[in-house]
N, C-alpha and C positions, 0 to 999 in steps of 0.2 A: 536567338538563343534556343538549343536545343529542348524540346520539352521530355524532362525523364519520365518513368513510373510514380508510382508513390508508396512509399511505406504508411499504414493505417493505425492508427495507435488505440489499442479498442481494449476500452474498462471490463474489465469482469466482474462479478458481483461480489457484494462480501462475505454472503451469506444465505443463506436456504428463505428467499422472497422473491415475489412475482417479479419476470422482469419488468413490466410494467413503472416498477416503483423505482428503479434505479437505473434505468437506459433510454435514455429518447429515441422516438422513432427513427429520425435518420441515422445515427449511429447503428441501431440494428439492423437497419436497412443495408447499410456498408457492408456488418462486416457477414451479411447473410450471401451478397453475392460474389465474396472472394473464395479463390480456391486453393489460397497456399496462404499459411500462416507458419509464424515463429513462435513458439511459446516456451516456457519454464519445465511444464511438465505436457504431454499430450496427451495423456488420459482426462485430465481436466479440462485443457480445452476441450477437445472434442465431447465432454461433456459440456460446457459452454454453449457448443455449439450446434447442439441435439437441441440444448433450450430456445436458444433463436429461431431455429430454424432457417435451415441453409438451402438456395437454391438451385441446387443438386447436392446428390447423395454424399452422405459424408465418407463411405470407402475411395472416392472420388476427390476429396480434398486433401490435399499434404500439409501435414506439420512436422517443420522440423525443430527436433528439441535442441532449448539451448540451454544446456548441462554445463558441467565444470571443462567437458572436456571441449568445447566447444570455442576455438579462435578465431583470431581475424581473421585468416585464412579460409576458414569452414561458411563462417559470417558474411565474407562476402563473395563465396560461392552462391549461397540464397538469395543475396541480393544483387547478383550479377544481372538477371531476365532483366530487374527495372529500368537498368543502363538501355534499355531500347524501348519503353512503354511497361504498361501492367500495373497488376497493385497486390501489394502485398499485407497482409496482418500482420499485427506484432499484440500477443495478448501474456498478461502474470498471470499466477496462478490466483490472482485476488485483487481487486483495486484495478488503480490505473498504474498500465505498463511504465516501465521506466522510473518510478520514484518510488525509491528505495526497495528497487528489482535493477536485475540483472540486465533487466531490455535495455538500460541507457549504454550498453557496449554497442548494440546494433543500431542506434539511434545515430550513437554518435558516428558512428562507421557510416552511415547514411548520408551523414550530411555533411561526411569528409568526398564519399563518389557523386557530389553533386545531388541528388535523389531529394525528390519533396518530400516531408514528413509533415505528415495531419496528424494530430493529435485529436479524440473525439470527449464529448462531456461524457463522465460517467462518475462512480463512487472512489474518492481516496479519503480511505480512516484517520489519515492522518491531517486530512485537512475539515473533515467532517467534526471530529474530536474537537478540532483546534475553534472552531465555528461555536462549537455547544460549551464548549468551556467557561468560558468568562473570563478566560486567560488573557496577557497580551498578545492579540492578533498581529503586531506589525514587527515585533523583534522574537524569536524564536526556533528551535534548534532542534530537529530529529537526528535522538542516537541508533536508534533501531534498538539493541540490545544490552540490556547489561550484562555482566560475568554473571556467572550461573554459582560462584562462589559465593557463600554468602555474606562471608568479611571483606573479600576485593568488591562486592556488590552492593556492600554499605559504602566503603570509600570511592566507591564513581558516584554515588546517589550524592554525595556530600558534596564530592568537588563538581560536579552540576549545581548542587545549589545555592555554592560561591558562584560560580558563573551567571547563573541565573538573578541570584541580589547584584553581583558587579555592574549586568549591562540591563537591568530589569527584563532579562530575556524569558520568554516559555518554554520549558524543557519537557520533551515528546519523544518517550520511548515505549515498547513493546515488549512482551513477553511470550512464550509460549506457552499456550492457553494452560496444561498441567501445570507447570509452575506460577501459574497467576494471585496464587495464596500468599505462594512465598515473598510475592513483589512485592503484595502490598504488606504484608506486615512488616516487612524492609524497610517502605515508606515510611508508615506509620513510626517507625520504630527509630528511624534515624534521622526523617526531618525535622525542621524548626516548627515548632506551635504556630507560630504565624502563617507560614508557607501554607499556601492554595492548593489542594490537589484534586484534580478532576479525573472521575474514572471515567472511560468510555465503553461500554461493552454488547457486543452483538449490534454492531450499526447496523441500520438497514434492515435487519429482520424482528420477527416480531418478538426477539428478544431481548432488542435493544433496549436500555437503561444507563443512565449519565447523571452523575449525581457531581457537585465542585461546591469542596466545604475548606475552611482551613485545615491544619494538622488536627488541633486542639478540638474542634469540631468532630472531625472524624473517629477518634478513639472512642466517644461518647454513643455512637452509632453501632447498630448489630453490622456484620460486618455482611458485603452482598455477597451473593453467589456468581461465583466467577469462576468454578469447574469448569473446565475443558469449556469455554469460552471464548472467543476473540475478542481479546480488550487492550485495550490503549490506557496508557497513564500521563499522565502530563502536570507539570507542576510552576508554579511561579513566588520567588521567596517572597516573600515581606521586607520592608525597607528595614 
């Protein structure tokens, strides 16, 4: 059997901390001596990639962005080289590539042309979240986002937390960071008193902070600071 390339799946961090604290050596080792990378946005990688330090100059490495406009077609132009050797990056703008990012289009495309995919250890929030919570770890559901409406964004919080008392499931969605106020008082405001909810925010840096109290709980609480924050919510009803 023929031996292809490889596509490298390489974590970027969550937040403004050493990489030290959140990449192992061989992973940065990887992804320091490739020369072509796929990423979300290229201004960040190649910030990314200033941090690692890369073994030649970064005017010298190519990233191509993989944007909206970005098809099968373009996708696997990039990943054409592997079809005969080499190795390729695939880096988010945050976390690890491919969950709940865009890179699972090229993942998948990878491993429709035959191509090895490594995936490498690095930070995902939402599994780091799900770890600190005290939630259920073995049944559990990431939405990504709620509507930005705030009555269609009461009834998805609701019908999540039917789903969540139905199948004792953990419900894991995100915000963006300026509207992070408005999430939770959403929470607060339309869960059940029983219902768990765990905030997650700033993992990884040193502004992390994780607090998982009931509803009932939490209203009695000063409420944290979660301006222009990267935080994660997560919830599990009560029977």
């Amino acid at each position: 059997m023929k031996k292809t390339g490889i596509l490298h799946l390489i974590p970027v961090g969550l937040g403004n901390a050493p990489i030290s604290a959140w990449l192992p050596c061989s992973a940065r080792e990887a992804a320091a001596r490739l020369d072509t990378y796929i990423a979300e946005n290229a201004k960040t990688a190649r910030a990314f990639l200033k941090l690692i330090g890369t073994q030649r100059p970064l005017q010298e490495i190519t990233v191509h962005t993989l944007d909206r406009k970005a098809d099968a077609r373009q996708m696997r132009a990039w990943l054409q080289p592997l079809l005969t050797g080499g190795e390729i990056g695939l880096v988010s703008e945050a976390g690890c590539p491919a969950v709940a990012d865009p890179g699972a289009r090229v993942v998948a495309l990878a491993h429709d042309m035959g191509l090895q995919v490594r995936p490498w250890v690095g930070p995902s929030s939402i599994l780091l979240g799900l770890m600190a919570s005290g939630l259920d770890g073995q049944r559990f559901a990431f939405h990504g986002y709620a509507p930005v409406n705030p009555a269609e964004r009461a009834r998805q919080i609701r019908a999540w937390e039917q789903l969540s008392r139905k199948h004792s499931q953990t419900q894991i969605l995100i915000e963006t960071p300026y509207r992070n106020d408005a999430m939770l008082t959403t929470l607060l405001q339309t869960l059940q008193g029983e219902t768990r909810l765990c905030v997650a925010r700033a993992l990884t840096t040193p502004d992390e902070w994780i607090a998982s109290h009931a509803i009932s709980r939490w209203k009695t609480l000063p409420p944290p600071d979660l301006a222009k924050k990267p935080s994660l919510f997560l919830f599990l009803a009560g029977g």
